[in-house]
Backbone as XML, in Angstrom:
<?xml version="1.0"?>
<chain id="A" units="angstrom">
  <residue number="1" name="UNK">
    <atom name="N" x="-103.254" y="-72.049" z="79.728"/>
    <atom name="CA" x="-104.667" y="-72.078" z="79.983"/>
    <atom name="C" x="-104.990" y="-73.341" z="80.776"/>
  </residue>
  <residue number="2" name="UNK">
    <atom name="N" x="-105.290" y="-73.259" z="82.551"/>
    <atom name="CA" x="-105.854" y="-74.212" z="82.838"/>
    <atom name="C" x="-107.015" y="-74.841" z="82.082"/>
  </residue>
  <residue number="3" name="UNK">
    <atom name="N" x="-107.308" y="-76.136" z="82.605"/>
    <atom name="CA" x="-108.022" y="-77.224" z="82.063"/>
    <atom name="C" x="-108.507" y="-77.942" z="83.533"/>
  </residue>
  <residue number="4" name="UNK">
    <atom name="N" x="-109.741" y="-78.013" z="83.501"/>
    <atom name="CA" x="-110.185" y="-78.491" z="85.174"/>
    <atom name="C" x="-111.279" y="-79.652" z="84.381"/>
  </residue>
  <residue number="5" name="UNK">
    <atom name="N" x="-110.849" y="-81.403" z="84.434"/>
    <atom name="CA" x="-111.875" y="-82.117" z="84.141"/>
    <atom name="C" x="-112.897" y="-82.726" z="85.036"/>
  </residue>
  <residue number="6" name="UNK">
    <atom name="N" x="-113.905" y="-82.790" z="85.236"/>
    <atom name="CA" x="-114.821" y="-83.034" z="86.406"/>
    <atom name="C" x="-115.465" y="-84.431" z="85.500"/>
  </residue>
  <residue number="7" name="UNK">
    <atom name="N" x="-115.419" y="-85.824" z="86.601"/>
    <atom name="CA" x="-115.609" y="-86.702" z="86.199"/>
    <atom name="C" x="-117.188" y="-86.790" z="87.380"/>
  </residue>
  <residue number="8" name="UNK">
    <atom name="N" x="-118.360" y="-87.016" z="86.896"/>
    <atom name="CA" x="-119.334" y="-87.420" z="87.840"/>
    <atom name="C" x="-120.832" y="-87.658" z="87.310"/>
  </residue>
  <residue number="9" name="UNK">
    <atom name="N" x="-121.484" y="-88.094" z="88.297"/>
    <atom name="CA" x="-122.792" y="-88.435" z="88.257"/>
    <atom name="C" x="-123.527" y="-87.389" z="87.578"/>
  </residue>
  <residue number="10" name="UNK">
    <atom name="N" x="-124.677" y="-87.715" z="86.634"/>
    <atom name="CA" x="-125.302" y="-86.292" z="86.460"/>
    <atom name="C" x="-126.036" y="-85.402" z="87.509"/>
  </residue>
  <residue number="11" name="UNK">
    <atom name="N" x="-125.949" y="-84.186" z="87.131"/>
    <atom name="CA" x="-126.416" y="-83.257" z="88.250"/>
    <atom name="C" x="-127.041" y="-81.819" z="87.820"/>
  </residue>
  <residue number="12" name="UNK">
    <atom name="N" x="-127.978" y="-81.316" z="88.284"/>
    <atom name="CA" x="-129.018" y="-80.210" z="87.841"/>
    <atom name="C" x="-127.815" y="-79.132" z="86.770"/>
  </residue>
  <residue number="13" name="UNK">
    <atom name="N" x="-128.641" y="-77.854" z="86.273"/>
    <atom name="CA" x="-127.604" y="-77.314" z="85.270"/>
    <atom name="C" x="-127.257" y="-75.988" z="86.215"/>
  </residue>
  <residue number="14" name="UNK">
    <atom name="N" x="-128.202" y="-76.067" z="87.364"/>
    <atom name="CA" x="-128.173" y="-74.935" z="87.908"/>
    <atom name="C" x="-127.012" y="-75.031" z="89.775"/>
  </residue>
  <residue number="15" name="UNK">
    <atom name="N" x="-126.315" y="-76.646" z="89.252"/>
    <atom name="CA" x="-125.476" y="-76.980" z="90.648"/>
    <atom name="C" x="-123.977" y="-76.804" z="89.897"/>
  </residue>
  <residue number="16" name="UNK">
    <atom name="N" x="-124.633" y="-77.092" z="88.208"/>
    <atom name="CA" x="-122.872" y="-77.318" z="87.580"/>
    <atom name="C" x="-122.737" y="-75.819" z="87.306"/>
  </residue>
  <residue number="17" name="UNK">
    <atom name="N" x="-123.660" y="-74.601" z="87.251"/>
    <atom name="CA" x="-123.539" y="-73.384" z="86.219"/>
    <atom name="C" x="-122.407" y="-73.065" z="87.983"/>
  </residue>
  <residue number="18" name="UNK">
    <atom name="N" x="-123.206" y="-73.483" z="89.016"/>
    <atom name="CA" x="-122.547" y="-72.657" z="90.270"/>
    <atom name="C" x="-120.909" y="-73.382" z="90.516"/>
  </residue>
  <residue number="19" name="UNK">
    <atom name="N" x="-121.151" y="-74.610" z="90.052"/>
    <atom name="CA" x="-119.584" y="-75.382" z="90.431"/>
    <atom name="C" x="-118.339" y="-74.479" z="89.442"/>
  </residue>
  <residue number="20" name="UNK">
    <atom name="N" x="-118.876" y="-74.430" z="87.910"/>
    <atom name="CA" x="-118.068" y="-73.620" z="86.715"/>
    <atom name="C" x="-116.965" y="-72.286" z="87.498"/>
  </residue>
  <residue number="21" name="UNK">
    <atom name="N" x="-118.388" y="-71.637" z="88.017"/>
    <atom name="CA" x="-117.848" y="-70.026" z="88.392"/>
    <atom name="C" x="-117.396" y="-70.610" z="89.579"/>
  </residue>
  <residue number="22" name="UNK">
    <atom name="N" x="-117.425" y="-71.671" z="90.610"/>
    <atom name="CA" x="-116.509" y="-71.065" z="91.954"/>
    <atom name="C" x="-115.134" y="-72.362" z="91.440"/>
  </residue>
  <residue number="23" name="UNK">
    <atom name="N" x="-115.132" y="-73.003" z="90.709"/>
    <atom name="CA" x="-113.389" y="-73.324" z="90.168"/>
    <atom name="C" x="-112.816" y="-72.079" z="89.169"/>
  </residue>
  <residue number="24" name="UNK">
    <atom name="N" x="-113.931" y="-71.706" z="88.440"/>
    <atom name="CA" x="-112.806" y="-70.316" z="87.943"/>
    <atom name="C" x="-112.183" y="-69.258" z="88.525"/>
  </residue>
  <residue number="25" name="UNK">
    <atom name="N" x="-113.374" y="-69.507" z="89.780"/>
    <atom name="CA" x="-112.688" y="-68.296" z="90.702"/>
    <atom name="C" x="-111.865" y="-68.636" z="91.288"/>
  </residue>
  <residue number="26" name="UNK">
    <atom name="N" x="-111.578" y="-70.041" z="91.602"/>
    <atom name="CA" x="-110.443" y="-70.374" z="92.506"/>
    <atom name="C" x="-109.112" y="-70.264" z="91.849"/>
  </residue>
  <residue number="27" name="UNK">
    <atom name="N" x="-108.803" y="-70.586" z="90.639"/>
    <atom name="CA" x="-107.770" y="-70.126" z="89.227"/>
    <atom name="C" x="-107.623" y="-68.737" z="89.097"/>
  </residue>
  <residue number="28" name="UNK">
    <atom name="N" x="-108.475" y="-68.138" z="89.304"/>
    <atom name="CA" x="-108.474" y="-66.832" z="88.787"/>
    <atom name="C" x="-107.205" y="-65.814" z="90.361"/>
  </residue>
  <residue number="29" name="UNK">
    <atom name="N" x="-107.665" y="-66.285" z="91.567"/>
    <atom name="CA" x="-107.424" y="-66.014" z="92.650"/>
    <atom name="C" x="-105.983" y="-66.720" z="92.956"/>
  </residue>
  <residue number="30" name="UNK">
    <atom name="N" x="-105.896" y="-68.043" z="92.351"/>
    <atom name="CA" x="-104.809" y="-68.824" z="93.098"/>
    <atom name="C" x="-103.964" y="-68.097" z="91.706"/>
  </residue>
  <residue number="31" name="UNK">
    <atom name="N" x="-103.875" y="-68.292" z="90.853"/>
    <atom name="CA" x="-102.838" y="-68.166" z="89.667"/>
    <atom name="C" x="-102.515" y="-66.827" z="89.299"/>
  </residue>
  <residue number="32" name="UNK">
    <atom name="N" x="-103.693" y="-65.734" z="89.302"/>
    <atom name="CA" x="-103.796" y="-64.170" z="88.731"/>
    <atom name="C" x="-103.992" y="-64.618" z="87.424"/>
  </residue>
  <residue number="33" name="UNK">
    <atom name="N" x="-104.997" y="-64.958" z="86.779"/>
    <atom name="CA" x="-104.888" y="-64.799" z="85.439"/>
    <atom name="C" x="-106.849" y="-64.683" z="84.871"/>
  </residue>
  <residue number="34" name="UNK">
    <atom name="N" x="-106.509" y="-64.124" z="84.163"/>
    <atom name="CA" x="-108.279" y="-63.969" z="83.487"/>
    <atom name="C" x="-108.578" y="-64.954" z="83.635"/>
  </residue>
  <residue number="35" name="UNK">
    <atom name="N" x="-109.964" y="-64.889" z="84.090"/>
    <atom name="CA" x="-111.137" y="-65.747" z="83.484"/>
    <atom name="C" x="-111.737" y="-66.448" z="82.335"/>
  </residue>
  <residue number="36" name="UNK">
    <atom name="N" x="-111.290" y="-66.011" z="81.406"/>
    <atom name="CA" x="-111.259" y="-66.282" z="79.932"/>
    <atom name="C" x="-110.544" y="-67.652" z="79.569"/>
  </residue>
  <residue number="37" name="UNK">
    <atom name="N" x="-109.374" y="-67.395" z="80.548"/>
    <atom name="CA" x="-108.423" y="-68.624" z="80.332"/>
    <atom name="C" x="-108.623" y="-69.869" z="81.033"/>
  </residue>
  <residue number="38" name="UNK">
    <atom name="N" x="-109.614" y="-69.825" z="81.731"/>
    <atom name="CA" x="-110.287" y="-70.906" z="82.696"/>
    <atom name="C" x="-111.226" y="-72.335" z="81.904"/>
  </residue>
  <residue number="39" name="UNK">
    <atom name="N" x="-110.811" y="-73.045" z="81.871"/>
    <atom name="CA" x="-112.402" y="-74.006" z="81.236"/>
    <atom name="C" x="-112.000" y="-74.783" z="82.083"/>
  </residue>
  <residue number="40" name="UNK">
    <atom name="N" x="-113.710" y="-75.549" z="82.036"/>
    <atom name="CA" x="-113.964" y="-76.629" z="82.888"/>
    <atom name="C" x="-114.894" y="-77.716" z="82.183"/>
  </residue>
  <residue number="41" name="UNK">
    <atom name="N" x="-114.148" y="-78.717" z="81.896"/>
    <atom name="CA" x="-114.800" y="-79.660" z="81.542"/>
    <atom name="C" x="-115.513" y="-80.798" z="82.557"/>
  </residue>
  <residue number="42" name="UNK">
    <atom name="N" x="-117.017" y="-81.194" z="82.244"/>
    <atom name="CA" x="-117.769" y="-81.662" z="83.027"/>
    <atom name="C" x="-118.347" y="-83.084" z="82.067"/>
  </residue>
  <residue number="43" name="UNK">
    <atom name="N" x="-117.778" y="-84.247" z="82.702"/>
    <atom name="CA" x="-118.357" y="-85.548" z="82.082"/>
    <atom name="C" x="-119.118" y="-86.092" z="82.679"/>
  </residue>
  <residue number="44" name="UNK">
    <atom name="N" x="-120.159" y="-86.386" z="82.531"/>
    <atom name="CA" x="-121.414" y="-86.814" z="82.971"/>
    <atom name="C" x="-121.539" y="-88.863" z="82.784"/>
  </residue>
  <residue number="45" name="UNK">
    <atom name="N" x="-121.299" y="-89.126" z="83.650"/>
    <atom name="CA" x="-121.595" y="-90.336" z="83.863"/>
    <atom name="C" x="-122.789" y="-90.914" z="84.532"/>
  </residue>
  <residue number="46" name="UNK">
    <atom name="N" x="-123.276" y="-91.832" z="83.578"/>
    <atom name="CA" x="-124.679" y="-92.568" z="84.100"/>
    <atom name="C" x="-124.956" y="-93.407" z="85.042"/>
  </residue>
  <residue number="47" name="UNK">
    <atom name="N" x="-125.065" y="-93.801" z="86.730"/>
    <atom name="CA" x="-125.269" y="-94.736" z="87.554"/>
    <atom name="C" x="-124.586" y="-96.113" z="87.026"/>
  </residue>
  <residue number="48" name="UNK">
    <atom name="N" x="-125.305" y="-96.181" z="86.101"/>
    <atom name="CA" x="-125.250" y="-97.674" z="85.654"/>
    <atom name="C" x="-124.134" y="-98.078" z="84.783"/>
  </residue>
  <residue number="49" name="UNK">
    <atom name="N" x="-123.029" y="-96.817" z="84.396"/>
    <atom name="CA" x="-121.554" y="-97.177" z="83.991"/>
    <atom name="C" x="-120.500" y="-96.481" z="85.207"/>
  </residue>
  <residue number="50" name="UNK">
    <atom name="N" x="-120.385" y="-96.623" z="85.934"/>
    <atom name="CA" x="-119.535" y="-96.908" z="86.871"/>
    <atom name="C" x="-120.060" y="-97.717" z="88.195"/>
  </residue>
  <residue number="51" name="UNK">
    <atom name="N" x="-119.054" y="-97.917" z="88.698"/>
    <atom name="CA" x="-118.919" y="-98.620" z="90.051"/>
    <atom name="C" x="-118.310" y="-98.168" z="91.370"/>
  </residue>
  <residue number="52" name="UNK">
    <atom name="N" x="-118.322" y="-98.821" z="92.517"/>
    <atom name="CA" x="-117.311" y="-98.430" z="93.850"/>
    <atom name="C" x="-117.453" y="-99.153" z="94.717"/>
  </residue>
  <residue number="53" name="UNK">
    <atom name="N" x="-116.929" y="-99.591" z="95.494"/>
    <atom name="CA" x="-116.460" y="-100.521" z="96.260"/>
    <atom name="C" x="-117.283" y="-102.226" z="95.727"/>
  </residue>
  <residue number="54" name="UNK">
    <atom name="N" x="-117.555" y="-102.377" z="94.036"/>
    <atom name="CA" x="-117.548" y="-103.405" z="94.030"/>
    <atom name="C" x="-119.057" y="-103.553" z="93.291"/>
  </residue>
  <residue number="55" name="UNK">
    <atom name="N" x="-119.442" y="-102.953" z="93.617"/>
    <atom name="CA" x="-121.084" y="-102.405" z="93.325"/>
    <atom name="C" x="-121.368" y="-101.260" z="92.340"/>
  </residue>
  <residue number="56" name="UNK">
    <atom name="N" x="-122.170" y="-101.684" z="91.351"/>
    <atom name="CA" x="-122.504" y="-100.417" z="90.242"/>
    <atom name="C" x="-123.279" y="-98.775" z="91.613"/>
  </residue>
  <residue number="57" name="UNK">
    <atom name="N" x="-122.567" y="-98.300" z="91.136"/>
    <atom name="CA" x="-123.513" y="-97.042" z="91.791"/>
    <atom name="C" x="-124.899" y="-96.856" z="91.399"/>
  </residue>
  <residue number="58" name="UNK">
    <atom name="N" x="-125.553" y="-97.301" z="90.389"/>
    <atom name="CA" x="-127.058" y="-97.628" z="89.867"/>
    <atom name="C" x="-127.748" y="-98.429" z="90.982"/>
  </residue>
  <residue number="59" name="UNK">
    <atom name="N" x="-126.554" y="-99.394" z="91.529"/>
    <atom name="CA" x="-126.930" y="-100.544" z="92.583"/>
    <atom name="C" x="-127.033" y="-100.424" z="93.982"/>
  </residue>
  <residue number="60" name="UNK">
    <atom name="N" x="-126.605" y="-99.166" z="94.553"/>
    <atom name="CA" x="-126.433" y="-98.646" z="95.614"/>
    <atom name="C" x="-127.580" y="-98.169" z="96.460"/>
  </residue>
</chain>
């Protein structure tokens, strides 16, 4: 059973419901295997706990 972890900024429920179904479909297509067996985990990180090039992304 793939496992797909998505590390990112928060984002509407209606950009992640569309991100869910087009990585399952890409598993489903690349591997042959149900849909069922697909999850996708989505971690939601706040601006103000991460960083990039040096700078909080809150700070950007």
């Amino acid at each position: 059973m793939p496992i797909v972890t998505i590390q990112q900024g928060p984002r509407d429920a209606a950009l992640k419901r569309d991100l869910v179904a087009r990585i399952t479909d890409a598993f489903v297509d690349a591997y042959q295997i149900p849909a069922e067996s697909v999850q996708v985990w989505i971690h939601e990180v706040a601006p103000d706990s991460w960083g990039a090039a040096g700078k909080l992304t809150a700070d950007r």
